[in-house]
PAPA-818981 format. One record per residue (C-alpha): residue number from 1; residue in three letters; x, y, z. Coordinates in pm, 1 decimal, always signed. Example, Ala and Ser with C-alpha at 12.3 -4.5 7.8 and 13.67 -1.06 7.14 Angstrom:
2
(1; "ALA"; (+1230.0; -450.0; +780.0)),
(2; "SER"; (+1367.0; -106.0; +714.0)),
// end
This chain:
283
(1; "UNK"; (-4000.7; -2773.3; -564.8)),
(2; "UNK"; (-4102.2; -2412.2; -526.7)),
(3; "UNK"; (-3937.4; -2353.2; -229.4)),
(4; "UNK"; (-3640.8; -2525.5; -380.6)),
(5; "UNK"; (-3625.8; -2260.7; -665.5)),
(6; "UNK"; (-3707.5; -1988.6; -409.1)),
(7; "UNK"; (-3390.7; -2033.6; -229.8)),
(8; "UNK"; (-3225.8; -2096.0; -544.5)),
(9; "UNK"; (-3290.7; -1755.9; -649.6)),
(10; "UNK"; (-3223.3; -1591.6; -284.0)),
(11; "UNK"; (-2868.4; -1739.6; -302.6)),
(12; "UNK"; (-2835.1; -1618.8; -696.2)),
(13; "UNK"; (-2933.4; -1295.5; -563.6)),
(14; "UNK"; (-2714.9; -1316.7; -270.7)),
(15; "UNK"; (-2411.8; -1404.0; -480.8)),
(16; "UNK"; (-2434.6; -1082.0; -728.1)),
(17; "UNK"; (-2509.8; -826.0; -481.4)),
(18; "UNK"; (-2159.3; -984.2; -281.2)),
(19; "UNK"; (-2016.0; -939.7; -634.4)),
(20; "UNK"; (-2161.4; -600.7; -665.1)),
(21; "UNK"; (-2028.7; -510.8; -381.0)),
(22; "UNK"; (-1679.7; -626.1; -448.0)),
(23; "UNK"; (-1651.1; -467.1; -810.6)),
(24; "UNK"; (-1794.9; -122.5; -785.7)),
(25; "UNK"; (-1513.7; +44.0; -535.4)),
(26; "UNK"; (-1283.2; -59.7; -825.2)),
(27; "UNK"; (-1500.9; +80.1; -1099.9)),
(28; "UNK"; (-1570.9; +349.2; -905.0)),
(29; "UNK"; (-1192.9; +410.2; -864.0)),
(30; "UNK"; (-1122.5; +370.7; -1215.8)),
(31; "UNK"; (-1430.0; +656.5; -1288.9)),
(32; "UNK"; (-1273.7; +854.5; -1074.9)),
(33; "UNK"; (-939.1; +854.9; -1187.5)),
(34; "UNK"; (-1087.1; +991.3; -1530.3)),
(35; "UNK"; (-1238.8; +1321.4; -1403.9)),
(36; "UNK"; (-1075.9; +1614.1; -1338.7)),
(37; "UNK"; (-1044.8; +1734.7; -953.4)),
(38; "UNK"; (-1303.2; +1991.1; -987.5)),
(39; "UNK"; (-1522.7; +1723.6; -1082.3)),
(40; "UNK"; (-1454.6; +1525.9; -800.0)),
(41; "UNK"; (-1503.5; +1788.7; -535.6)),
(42; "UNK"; (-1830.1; +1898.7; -724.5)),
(43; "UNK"; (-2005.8; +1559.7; -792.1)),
(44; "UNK"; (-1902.5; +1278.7; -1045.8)),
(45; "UNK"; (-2129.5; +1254.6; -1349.7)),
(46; "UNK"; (-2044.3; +877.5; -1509.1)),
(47; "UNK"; (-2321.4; +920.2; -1806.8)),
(48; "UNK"; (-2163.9; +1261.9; -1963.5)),
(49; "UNK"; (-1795.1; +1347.7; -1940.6)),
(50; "UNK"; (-1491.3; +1358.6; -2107.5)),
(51; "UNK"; (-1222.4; +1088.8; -1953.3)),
(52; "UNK"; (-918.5; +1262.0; -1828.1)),
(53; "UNK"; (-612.0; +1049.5; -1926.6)),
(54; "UNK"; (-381.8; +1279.7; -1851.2)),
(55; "UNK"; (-417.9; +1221.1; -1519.6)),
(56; "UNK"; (-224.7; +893.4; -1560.1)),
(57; "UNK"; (+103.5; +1095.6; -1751.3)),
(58; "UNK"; (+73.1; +1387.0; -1439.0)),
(59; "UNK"; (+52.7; +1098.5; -1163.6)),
(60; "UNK"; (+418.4; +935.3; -1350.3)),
(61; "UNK"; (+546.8; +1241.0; -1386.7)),
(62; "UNK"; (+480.9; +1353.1; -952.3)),
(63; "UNK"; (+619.0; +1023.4; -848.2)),
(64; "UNK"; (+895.0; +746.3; -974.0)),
(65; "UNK"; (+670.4; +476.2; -1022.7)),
(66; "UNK"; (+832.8; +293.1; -1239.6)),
(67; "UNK"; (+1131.5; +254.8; -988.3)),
(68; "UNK"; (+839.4; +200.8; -745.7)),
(69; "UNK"; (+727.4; -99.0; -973.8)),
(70; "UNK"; (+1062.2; -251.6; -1045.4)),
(71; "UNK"; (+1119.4; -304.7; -657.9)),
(72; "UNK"; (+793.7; -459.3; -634.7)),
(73; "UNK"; (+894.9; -694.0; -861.8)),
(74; "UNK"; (+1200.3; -769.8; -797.6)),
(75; "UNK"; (+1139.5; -850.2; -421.0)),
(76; "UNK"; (+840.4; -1028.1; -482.4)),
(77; "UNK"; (+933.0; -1199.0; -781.7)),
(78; "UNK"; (+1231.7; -1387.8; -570.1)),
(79; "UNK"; (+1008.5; -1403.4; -265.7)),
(80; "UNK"; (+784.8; -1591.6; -487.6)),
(81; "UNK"; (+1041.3; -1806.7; -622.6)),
(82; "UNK"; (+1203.5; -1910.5; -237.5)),
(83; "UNK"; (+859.2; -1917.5; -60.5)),
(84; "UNK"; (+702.8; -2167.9; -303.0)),
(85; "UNK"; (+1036.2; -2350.9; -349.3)),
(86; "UNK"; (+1038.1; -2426.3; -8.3)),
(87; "UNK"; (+634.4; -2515.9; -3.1)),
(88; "UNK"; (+667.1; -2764.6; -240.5)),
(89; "UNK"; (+917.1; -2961.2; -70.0)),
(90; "UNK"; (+760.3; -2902.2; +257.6)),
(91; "UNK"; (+425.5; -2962.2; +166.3)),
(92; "UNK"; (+551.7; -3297.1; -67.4)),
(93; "UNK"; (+701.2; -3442.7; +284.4)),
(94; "UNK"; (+409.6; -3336.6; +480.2)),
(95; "UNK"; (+155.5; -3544.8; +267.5)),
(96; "UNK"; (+345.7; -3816.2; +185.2)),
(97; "UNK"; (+585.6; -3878.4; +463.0)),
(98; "UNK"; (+478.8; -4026.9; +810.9)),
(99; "UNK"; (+775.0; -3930.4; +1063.7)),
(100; "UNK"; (+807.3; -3872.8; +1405.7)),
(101; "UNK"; (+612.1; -3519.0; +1499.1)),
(102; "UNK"; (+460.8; -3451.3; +1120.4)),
(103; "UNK"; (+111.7; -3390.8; +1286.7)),
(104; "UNK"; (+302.3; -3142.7; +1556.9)),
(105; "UNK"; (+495.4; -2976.9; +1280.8)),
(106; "UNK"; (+191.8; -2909.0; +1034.0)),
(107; "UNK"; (+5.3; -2735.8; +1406.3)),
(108; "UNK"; (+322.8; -2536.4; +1412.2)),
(109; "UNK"; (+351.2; -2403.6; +1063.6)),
(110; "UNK"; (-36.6; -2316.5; +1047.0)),
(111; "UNK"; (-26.7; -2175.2; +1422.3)),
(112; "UNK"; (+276.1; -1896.5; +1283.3)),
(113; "UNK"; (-5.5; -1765.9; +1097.9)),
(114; "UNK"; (-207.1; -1670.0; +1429.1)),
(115; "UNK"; (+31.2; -1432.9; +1515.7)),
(116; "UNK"; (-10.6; -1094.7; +1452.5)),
(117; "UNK"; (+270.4; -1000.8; +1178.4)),
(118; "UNK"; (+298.3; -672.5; +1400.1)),
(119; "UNK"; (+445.8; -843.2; +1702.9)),
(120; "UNK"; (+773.9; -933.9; +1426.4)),
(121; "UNK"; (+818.9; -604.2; +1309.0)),
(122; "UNK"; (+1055.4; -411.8; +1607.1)),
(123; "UNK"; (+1214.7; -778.5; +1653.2)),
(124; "UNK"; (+1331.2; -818.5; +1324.2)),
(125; "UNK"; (+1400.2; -442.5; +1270.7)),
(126; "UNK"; (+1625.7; -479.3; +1593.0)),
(127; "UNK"; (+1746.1; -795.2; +1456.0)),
(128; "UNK"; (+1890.8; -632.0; +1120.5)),
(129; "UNK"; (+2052.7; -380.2; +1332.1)),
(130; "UNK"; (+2224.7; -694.8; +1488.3)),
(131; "UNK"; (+2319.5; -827.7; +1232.8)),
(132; "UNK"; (+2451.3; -507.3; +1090.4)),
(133; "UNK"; (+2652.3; -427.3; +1372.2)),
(134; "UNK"; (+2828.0; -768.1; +1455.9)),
(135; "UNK"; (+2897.4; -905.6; +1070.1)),
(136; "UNK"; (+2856.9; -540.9; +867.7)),
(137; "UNK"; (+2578.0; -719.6; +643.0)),
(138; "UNK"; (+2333.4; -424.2; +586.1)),
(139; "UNK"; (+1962.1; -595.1; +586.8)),
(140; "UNK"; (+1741.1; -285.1; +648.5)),
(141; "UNK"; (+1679.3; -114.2; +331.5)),
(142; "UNK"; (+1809.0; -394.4; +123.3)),
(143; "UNK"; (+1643.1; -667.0; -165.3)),
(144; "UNK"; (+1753.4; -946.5; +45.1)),
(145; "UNK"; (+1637.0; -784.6; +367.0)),
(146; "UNK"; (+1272.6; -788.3; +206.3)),
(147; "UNK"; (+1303.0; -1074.1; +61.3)),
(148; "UNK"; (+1420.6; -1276.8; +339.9)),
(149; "UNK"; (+1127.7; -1138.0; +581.0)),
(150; "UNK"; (+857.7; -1172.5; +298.5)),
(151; "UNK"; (+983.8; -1558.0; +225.4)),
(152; "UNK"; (+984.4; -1667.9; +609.9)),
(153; "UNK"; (+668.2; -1467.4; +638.1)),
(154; "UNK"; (+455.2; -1696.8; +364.8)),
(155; "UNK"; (+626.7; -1957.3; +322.3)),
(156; "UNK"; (+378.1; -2147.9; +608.1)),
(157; "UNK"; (+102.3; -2115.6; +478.0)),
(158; "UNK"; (+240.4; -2210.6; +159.7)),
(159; "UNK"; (+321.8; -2545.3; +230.7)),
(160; "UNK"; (-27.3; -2550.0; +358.7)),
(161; "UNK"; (-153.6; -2497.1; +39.3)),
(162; "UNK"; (+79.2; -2743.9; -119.4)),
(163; "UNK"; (+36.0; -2988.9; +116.2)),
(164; "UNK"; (-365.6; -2987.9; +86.8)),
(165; "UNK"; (-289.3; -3022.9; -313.2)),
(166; "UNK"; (-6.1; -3323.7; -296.3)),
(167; "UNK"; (-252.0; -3516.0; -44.6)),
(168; "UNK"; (-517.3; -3487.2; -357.5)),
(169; "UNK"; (-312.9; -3703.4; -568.4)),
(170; "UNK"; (-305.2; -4053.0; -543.2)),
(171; "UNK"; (-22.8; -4223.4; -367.1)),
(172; "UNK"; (-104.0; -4513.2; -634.5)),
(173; "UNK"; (+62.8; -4314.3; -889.8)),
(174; "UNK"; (+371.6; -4267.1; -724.1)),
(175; "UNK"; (+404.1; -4639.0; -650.3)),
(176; "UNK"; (+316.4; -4708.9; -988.9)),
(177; "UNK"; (+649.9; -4530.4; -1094.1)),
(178; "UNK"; (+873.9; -4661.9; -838.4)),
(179; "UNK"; (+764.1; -4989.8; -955.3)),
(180; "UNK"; (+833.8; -4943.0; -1265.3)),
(181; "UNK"; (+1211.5; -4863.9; -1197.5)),
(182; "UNK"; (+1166.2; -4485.5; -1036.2)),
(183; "UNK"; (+1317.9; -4403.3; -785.5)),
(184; "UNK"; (+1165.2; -4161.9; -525.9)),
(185; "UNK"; (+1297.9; -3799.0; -660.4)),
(186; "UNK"; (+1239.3; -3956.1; -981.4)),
(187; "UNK"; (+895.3; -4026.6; -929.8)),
(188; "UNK"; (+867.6; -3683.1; -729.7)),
(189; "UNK"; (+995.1; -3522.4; -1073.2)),
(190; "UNK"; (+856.6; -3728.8; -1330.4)),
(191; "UNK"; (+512.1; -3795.4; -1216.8)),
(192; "UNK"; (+404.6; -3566.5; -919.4)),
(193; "UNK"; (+529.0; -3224.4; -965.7)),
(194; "UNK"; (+352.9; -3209.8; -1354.4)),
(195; "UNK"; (+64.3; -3315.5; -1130.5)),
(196; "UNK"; (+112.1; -3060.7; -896.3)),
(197; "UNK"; (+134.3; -2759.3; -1134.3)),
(198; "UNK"; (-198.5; -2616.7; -1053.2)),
(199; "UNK"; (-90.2; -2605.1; -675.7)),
(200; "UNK"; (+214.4; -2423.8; -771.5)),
(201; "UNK"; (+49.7; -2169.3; -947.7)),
(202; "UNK"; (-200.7; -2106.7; -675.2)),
(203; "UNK"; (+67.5; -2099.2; -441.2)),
(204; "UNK"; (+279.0; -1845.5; -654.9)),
(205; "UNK"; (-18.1; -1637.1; -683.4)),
(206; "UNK"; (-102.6; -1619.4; -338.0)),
(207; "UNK"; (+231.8; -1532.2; -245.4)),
(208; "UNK"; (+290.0; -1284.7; -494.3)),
(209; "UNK"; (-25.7; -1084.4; -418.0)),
(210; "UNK"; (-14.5; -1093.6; -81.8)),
(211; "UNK"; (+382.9; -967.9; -112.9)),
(212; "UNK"; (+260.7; -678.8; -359.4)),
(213; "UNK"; (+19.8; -548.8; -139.4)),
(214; "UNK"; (+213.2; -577.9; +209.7)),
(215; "UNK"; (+301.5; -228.3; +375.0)),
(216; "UNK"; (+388.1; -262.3; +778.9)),
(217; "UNK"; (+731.6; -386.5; +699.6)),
(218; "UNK"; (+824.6; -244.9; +405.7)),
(219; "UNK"; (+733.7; +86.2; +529.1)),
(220; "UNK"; (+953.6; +3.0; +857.8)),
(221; "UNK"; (+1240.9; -183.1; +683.2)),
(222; "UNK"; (+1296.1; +52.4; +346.1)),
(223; "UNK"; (+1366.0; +413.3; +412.5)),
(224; "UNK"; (+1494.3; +477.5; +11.8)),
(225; "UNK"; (+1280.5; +502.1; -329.4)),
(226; "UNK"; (+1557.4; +269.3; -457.0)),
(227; "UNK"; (+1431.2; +24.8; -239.8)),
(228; "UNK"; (+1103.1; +91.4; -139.0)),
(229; "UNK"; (+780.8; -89.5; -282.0)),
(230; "UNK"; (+412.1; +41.7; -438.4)),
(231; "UNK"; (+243.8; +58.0; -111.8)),
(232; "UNK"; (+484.7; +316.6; +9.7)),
(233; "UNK"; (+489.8; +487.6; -289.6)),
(234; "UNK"; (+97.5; +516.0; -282.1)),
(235; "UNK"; (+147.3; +633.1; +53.0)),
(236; "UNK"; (+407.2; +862.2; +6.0)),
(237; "UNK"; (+177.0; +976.4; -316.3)),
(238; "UNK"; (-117.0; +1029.1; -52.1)),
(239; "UNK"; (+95.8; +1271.6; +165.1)),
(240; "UNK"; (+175.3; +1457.9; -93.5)),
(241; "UNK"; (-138.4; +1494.6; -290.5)),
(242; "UNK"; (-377.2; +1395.9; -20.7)),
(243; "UNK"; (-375.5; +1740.1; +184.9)),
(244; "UNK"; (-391.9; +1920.2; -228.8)),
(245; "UNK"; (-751.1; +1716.5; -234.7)),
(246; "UNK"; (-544.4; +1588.4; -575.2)),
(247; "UNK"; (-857.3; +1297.2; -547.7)),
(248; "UNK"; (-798.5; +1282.8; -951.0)),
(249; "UNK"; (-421.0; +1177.8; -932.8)),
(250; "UNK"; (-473.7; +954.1; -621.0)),
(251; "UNK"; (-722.6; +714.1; -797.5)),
(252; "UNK"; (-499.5; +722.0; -1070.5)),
(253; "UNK"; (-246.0; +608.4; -884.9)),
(254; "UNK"; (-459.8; +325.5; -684.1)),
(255; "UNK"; (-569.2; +229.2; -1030.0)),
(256; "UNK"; (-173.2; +219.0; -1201.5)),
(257; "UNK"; (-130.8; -34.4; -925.9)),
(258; "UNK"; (-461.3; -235.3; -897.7)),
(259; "UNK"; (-512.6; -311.5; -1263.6)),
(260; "UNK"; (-179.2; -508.7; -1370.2)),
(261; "UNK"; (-245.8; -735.7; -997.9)),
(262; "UNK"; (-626.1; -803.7; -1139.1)),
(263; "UNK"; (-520.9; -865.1; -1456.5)),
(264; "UNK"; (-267.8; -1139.0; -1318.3)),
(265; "UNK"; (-519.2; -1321.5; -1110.1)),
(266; "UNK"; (-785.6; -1355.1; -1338.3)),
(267; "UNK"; (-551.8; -1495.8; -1606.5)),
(268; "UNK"; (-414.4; -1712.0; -1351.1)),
(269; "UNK"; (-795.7; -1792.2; -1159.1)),
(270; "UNK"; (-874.4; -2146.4; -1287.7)),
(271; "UNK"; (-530.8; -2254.0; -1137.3)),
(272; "UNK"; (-589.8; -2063.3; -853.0)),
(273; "UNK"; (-932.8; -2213.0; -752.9)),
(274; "UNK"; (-806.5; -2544.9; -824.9)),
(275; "UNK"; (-501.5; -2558.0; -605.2)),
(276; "UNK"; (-713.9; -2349.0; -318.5)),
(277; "UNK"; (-992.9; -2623.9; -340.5)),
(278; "UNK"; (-736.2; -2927.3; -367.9)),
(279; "UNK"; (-779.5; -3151.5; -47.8)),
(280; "UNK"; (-1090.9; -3007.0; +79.7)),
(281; "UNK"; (-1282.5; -3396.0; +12.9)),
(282; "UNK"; (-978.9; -3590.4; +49.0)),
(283; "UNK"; (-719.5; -3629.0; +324.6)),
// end
């Protein structure tokens, strides 16, 4: 019983200093974003000093991040909406459907993810050139450029996710409504995709994130602030500031960007950990 409640305690222990770990870069961040740059470069005191807000109006007024912002969302708004349109059907058919090759295909879609994004970025930059060239439909520096890469880029392991939730609910259900005078899209619609709500958020908030904080190719495929995203404004931000030691107006800026995203998960975290979780007894 003792060592029962030792262990106990070892893996409470264990558990906050991970936690610790995780949160105090970000607190430190937002600390440091409130001192002045003297401050910084002589030693942060967090007991006594007077928070420096201003350093959130001079880090808008240095960079456009509200354009910045908008492009974020835009792009990954609509890469949300295609990438987890296409997971839900995918992933419906993948847990519910038995066709020739469904194990093979479900290999394939988790093995894209193995691949190193890198080894896509000078094909599809040469690719948009292509395309460019032969049917004058400009894709680099574009929405739809981004969006299109983003959405073939998680839309896998999407339907991974959906598929783990959709083989969670019974099959009984489903039957139950067909019985009743359902058809099978009928069914799909009336019964399973309430049901699968949870997965769709988790799915949407995976994508999303994971969209919002992707650099490689939007630094590659975006060469305008009327395009571009918040990672390369941050590091356009850095170059400018970074080599000015401008510490003060950088964390500002990391923290302008972090916030909203945590803000978003946490609201959204019950959803998340349920559709993450979904499948991992059954099927």
């Amino acid at each position: 019983m003792k060592t029962s409640k030792f262990w106990h305690f070892i893996a409470n222990l264990a558990t906050w200093l991970l936690v610790l770990g995780v949160v105090f870069p970000i607190v430190w961040m937002v600390f440091t974003a409130l001192h002045t740059r003297d401050e910084i470069l002589g030693g942060i005191n967090t007991l006594t000093f007077t928070p420096q807000w201003h350093n959130f109006v001079d880090m808008w007024k240095n960079i456009d991040f509200l354009g910045y912002f908008k492009n974020s969302l835009i792009i990954c708004g609509f890469t949300m909406v295609f990438a987890c349109t296409f997971a839900l059907f995918g992933g419906y058919a993948l847990a519910k459907y038995r066709f020739p090759g469904a194990g093979l295909f479900s290999t394939a879609v988790i093995s894209t993810q193995m691949i190193p994004g890198i080894m896509f970025l000078i094909p599809i930059y040469l690719m948009f050139l292509w395309i460019n060239k032969t049917i004058h439909l400009p894709m680099v520096n574009t929405y739809w450029g981004m969006i299109l890469v983003y959405t073939a880029f998680y839309t896998p392991m999407s339907i991974f996710i959906m598929r783990s939730f959709f083989v969670s609910i019974p099959k009984e259900l489903e039957e139950s409504a067909i019985v009743d005078g359902c058809n099978r899209f009928q069914a799909f619609l009336r019964i399973i995709l309430p049901l699968a709500v949870p997965g769709m958020v988790a799915t949407c908030v995976f994508i999303f994130l994971t969209a919002w904080d992707e650099l490689m190719f939007a630094w590659v495929l975006t060469t305008t602030s009327d395009v571009q995203t918040i990672p390369v404004g941050i590091r356009l931000f850095v170059g400018q500031f970074g080599t000015q030691n401008r510490y003060d107006l950088l964390m500002a800026a990391a923290t302008v960007v972090t916030v909203p995203v945590m803000l978003v998960f946490f609201l959204c975290q019950k959803y998340f950990i349920r559709g993450m979780t979904a499948g991992a007894v059954k099927g």
